[in-house]
N, C-alpha and C positions, 0 to 999 in steps of 0.2 A: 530899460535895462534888460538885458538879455539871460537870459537863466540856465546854466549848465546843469543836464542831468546826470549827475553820477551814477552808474554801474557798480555796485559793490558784488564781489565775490569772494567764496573761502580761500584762506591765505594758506599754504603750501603748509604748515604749519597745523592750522585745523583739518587738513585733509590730511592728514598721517596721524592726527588723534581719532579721525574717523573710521580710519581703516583700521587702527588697532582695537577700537572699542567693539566692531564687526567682528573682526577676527578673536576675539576674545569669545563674543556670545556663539558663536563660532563653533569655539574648541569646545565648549559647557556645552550645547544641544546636539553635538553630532553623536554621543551613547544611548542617547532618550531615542535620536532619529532610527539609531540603528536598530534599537530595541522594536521599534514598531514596526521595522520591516518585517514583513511573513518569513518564518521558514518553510522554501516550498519544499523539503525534504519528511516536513509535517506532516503540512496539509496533504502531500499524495499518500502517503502512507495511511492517516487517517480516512479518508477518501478508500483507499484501497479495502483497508479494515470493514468499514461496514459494508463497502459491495460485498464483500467476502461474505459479511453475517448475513445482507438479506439473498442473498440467493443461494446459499446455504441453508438457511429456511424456508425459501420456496421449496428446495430439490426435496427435501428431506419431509416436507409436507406433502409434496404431488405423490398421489398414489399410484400415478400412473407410471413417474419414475422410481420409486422404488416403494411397491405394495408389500403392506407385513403380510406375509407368509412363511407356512411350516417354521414359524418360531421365530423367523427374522426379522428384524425391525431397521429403519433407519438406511445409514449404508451397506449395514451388514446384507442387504439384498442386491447382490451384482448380478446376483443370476438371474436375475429378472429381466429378461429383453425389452427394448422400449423400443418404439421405432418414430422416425420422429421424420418427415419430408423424403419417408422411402429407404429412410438409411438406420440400421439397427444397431441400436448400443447394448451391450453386454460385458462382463468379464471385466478385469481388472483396469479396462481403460476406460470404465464405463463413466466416475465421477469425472473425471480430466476432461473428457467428450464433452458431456451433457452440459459443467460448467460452461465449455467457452462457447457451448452456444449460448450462453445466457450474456456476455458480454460483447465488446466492441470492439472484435480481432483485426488488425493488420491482413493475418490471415486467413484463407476462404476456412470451412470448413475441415478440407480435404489434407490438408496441411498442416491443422494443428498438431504437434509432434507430443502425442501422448506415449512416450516412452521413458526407459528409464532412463537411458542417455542423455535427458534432456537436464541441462544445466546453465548456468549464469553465459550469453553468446549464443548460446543452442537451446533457447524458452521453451515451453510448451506453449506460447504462443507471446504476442506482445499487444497492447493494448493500443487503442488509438489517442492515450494522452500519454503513451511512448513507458509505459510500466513494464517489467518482461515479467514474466509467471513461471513457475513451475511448480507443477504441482504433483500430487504420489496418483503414484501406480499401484492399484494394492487392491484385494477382491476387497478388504474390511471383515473378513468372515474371521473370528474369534474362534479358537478351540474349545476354550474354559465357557463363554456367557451368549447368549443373544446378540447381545449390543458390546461390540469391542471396547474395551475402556482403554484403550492405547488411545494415544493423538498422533494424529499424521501431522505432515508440515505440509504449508503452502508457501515456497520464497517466491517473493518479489523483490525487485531492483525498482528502486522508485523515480529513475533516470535514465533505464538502461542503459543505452550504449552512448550517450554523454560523457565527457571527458571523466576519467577516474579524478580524485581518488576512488576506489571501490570498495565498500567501507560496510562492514557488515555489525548490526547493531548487537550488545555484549562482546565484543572484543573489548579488551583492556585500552587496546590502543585508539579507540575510533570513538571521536570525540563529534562526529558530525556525522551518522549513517545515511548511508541511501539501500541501503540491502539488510531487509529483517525477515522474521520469521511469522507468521501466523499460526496455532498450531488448533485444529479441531478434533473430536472423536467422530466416531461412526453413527451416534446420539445425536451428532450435532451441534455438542457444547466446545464453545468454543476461547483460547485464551491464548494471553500472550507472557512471556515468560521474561522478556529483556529489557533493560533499563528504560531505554528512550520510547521504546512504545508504553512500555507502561506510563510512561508522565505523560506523553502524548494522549492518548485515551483518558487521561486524568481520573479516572475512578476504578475502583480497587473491587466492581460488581462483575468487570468484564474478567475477574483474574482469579483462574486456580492453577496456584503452584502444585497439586496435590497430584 
């Protein structure tokens, strides 16, 4: 006797309860998925944040770039000329300078556009993970103290010239930033004042409102 082997397969029937029971677990995992994606509007901005504090502390520690004298301390010393590969920093362009040689510029040296004109499209320089900066222009020198207690801003665009929206963090309306603010003094210390960085930095050690 000869024995036929049957082929069994899913019947059209069990392949559309399968594809709905898929597409169910489907719809319930795809807000956990989405949740776990990074936001890289974050992580650059964070990223951004502490280059900002450790070379902010290196500058403000090297004596060489700004030594306390006649009473000055900190940034409050613009007048102190440094000279760094034959080229001399002084005056009110003197932090903008010295920072971006401490980073990783698009642009040479000669180029960094440490003025005031410079704004969101016209940087004082851009980074090579595509950040644009701008930073003040300003001696730091105090009338009233040694060490200025004003804060300067440093903005970044944490996408630059990547498609808008352009979305700047504390507006009422901007529920996704890529443009926020840094703000330090002349001391050094340094804070953030706006919604999304503050939850982004998650602790409340990096922040005076005062």
């Amino acid at each position: 006797m000869q024995w036929i082997k049957l082929h069994k397969g899913f019947t059209l029937a069990e392949l559309m309860v399968c594809l709905a029971i898929i597409s169910i677990i489907a719809t319930l995992l795809m807000p956990a998925i989405g949740k776990l994606r990074p936001n890289k509007n974050k992580v650059m901005f964070k990223k951004a944040y502490y280059l900002t504090e450790r070379i902010i502390s290196e500058m403000i520690n090297d004596e060489d770039m700004y030594p306390t004298v006649d009473g000055l301390v900190g940034f409050d010393n613009s007048t102190a000329s440094v000279t760094i590969n034959g080229v001399s920093y002084v005056g009110n362009t003197k932090f903008c300078k010295l920072f971006a040689l401490k980073v990783n510029t698009l642009e040479d040296s000669a180029s960094v556009n440490c003025a005031t004109t410079a704004s969101f499209g016209n940087p004082s320089f851009t980074t090579t993970d595509g950040v644009e900066w701008i930073l003040p222009i300003d001696s730091f020198i105090s009338p009233d103290t040694a060490v200025d207690t004003k804060y300067y801003s440093i903005q970044i665009d944490v996408n630059g010239d990547e498609t808008p929206p352009n979305c700047v963090d504390g507006d009422a309306t901007c529920s996704k930033p890529d443009r926020y603010i840094i703000q330090f003094r002349a001391d050094g210390k340094m804070r953030v004042t706006t919604p999304h960085a503050k939850e982004y930095l998650g602790t409340t050690n990096m922040i005076d409102n005062q």
